[in-house]
Structure formats: C-alpha cells, structure tokens
Residue frames relative to the residue before (quaternion, step in Angstrom):
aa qw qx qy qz dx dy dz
X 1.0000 0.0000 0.0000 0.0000 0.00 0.00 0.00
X 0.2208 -0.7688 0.5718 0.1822 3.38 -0.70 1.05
X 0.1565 -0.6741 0.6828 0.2343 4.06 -1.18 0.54
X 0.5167 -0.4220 0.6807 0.3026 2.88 -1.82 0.17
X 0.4478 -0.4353 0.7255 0.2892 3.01 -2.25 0.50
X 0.0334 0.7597 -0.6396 -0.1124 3.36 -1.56 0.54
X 0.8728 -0.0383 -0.1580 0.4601 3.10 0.94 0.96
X 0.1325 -0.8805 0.3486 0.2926 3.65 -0.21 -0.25
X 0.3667 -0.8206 0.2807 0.3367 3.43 -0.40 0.66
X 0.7955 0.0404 -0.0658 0.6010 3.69 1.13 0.04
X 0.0156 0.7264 -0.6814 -0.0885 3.71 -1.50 0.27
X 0.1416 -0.6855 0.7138 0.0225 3.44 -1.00 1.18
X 0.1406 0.7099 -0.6900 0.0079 3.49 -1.30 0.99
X 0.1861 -0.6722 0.6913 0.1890 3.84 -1.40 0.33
X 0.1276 -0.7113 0.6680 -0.1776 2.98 -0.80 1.66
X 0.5123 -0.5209 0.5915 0.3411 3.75 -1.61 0.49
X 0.8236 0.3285 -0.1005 0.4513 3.87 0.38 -1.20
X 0.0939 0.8609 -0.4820 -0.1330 3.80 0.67 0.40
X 0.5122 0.5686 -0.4617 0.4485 3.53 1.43 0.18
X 0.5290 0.6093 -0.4269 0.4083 3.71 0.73 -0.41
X 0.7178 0.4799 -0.0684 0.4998 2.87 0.79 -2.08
X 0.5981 0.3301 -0.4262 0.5929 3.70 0.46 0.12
X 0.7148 0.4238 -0.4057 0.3806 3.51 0.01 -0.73
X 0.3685 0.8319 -0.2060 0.3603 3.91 1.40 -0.30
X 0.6051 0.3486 0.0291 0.7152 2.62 0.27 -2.40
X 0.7661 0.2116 -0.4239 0.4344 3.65 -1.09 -0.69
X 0.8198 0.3350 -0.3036 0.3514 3.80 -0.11 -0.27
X 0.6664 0.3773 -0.3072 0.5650 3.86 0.70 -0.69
X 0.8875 0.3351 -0.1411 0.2831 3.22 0.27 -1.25
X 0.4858 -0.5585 0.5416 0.3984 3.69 1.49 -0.11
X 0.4711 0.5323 -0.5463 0.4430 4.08 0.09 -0.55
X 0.2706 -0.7608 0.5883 0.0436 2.89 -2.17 0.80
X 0.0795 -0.8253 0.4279 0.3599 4.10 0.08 -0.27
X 0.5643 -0.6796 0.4683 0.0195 2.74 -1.21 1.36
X 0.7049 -0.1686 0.1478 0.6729 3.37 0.83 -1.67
X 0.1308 -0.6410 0.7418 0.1476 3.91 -0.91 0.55
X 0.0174 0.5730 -0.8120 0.1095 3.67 -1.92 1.58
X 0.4535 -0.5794 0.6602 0.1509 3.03 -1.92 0.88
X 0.0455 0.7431 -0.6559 -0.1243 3.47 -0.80 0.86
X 0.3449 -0.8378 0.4202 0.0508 3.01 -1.57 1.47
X 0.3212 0.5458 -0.6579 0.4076 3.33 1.98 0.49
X 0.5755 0.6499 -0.4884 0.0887 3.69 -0.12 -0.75
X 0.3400 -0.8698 0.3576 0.0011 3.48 -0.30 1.70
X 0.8000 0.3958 -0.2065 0.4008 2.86 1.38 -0.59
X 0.1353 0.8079 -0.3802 0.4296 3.16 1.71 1.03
C-alpha cells in the first residue's frame, strides 16, 4: 500500500544564494520560514 505524504515537517538545505532559494520555496513551492540559522561547519563558504 502506497501513502501519500501529507505534509512535511521540515527542509534544511545549504545553498551558495539563500536569497534565490528562499525566494523559491516561498514562491514555487508555497513553503514558509519558520526559523533562518547560519551554519558555521559549512566549508565551502
């Protein structure tokens, strides 16, 4: 039996452009942000 997704309860992504990518999610996808954090293992920064 296959379910359906009915919702999800979080997405983390590391992106280069997080204004794109916010502008993305809030427009294409209908998503909302909740909390925005800076993560500082991120090396390729």
């Amino acid at each position: 039996m296959i379910h359906p997704i009915l919702g999800l309860h979080h997405v983390t992504a590391t992106v280069d452009d997080a204004q794109e990518d916010l502008d993305f999610c809030l427009g294409a996808l209908g998503l909302r942000l909740v909390k925005k954090t800076v993560n500082f293992d991120n090396h390729f920064v």
